[in-house]
N, C-alpha and C positions, 0 to 999 in steps of 0.2 A: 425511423427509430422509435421504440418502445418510449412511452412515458408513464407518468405516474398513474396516470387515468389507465392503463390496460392491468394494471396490478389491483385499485379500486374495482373495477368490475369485476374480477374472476373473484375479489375478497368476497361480493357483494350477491355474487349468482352463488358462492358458498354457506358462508353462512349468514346473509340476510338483506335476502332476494327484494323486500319490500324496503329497505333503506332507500332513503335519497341520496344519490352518489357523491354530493359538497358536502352534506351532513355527514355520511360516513368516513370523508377524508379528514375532516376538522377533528370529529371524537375521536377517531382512532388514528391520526397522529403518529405519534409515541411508539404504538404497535407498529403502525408500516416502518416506521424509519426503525425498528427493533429487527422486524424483520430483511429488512436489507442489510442491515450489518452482521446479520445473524449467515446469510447469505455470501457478503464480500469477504467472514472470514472464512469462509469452507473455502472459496477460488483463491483468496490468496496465501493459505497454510498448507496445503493440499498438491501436489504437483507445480511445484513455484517454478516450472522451466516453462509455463505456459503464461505467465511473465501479465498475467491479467492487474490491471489498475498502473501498470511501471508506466512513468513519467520520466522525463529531462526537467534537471532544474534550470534558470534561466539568469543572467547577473544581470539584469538591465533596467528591470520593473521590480522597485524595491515594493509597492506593494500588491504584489503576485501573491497567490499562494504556493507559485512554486521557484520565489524566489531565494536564494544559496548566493551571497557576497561574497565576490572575490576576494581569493586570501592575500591578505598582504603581510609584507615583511617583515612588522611589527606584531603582527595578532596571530595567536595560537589557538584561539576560543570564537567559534562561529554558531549562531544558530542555524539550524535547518530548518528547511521551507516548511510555515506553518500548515500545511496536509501531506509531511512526511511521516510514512511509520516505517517502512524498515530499507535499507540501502541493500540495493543489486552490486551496484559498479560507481568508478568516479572513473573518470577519463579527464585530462588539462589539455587544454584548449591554446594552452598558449604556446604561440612559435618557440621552437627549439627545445620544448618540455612537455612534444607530444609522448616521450617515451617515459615519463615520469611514472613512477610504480607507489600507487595509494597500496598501504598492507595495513590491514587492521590488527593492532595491537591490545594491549588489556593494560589498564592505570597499575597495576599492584606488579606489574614484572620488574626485573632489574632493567633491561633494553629502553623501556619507555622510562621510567625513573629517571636514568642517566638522561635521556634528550630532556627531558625537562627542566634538569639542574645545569645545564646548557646556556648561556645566556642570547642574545641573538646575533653574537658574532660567530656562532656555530651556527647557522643553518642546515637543513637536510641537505643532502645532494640527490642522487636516481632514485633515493625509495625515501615517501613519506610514510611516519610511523604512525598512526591516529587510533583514536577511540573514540565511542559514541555514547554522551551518557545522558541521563534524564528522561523525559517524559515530556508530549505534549508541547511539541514534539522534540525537544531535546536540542543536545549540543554537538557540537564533531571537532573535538577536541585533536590537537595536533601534539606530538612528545616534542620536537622542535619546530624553529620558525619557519616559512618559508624564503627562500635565498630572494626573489624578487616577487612580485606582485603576483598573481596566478589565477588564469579563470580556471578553476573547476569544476565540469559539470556531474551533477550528479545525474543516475538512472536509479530510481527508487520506487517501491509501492507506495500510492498515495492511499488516505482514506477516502472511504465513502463519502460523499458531498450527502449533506442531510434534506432529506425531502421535505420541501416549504409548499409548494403547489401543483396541482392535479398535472400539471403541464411539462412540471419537471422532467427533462430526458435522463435515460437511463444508459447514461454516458459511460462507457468500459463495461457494463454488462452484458452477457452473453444474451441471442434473443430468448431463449430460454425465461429468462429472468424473470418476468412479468407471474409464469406462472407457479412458478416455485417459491416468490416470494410470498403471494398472495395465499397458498397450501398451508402453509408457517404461520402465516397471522392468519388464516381462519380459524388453523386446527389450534393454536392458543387461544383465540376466541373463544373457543366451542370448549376448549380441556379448562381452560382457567388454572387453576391450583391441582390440577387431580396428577401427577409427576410421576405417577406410575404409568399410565397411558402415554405421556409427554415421552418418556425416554426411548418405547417402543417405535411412537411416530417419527421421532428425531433419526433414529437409525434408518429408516425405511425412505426417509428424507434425504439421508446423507448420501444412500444408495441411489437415490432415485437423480442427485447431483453427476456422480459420478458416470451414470450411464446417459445420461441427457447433455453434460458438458464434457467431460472427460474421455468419453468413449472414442473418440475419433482425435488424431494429432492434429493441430491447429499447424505444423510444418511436416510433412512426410518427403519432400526433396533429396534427401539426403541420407546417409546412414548415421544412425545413433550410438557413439562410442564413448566409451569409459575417456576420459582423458587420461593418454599416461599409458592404458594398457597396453598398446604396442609398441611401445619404445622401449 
């Protein structure tokens, strides 16, 4: 597996071949770990059915970072696992509410309104109503309680883990990665402030993703349908 040290090199034979490779990872820092996230958002904004950085949350290890506590019957308000940023799917885990139906809702509707002024001898039944709000990483808010205690797991994109050491693996990146991040933080090395040239390279970069990760299905087993269309 790629690490941090193959992304230092290629920064290093780019733009500054005579660096010492620990010195050039300590200064520039900031820059690598800019360009890695500058990188996990193009894979994870960009064709999200290739499902890059998605994770399962976990109830067991409450200090995971991809721990999500089971809802109980009294609590409507949970935080999400601190390196969640955006939700795929929730599935429940628990006997006889495998068929339970998570449907995301919006705070300002009448539907969620109503479950809210609910108190908790209304619980949901087959469909829970939820909303997701805040930041960093936020809440997952329920319109009503749940009827009894409930694991539910989530499948979400996590963020980037931030690069501390040369050693670092580059865990959910494509092999690719190495060289494309190291492209980004050279060519902003090398460009600085000059934003006219930056937007040129940025495009040519974003193409250069696209054919280098995107170009090929990561699943071709099967055929690729619209949901819905032939029904």
């Amino acid at each position: 597996m790629a690490t941090v040290r193959d992304i230092v090199e290629i920064f290093r034979s780019l733009a500054a071949p005579q660096a010492d490779e620990l010195q050039l990872f300590r200064k520039h820092l900031g820059l690598l770990n800019a360009g890695q996230r500058a990188f996990w958002r193009v894979l994870t904004s960009r064709k999200q059915f290739n499902n890059w950085f998605v994770v399962f949350s976990q109830s067991t290890t409450p200090a995971g970072t991809d721990y999500f506590a089971p809802l109980a019957n009294g609590t409507r308000e949970y935080n999400l696992p601190p390196n969640f940023h955006h939700l795929r799917a929730i599935e429940c885990l628990t006997s006889g509410y495998e068929y339970l139906r998570f449907t995301r809702g919006n705070l300002e509707t009448h539907d969620f309104r109503e479950g809210r002024a609910l108190g908790s001898g209304s619980p949901f039944g087959g469909e829970a109503l939820y909303d997701i709000i805040g930041v960093n990483p936020g809440r997952f808010v329920l319109a009503q309680h749940p009827p009894v205690a409930l694991d539910a797991r989530l499948m979400y994109c996590r963020v980037a883990t931030a690069f501390t050491a040369l050693g670092d693996a580059l865990t959910d990146f494509p092999g690719e990665a190495p060289e494309l991040i190291a492209q980004w933080c050279a060519t902003k090395f090398l460009l600085g402030a000059d934003f006219s040239k930056w937007q040129g390279f940025e495009r040519q970069w974003q193409n250069d993703i696209d054919q280098f990760v995107f170009a090929e299905s990561r699943d071709d087993t099967g055929p690729s349908l619209v949901e819905g269309f032939l029904e």
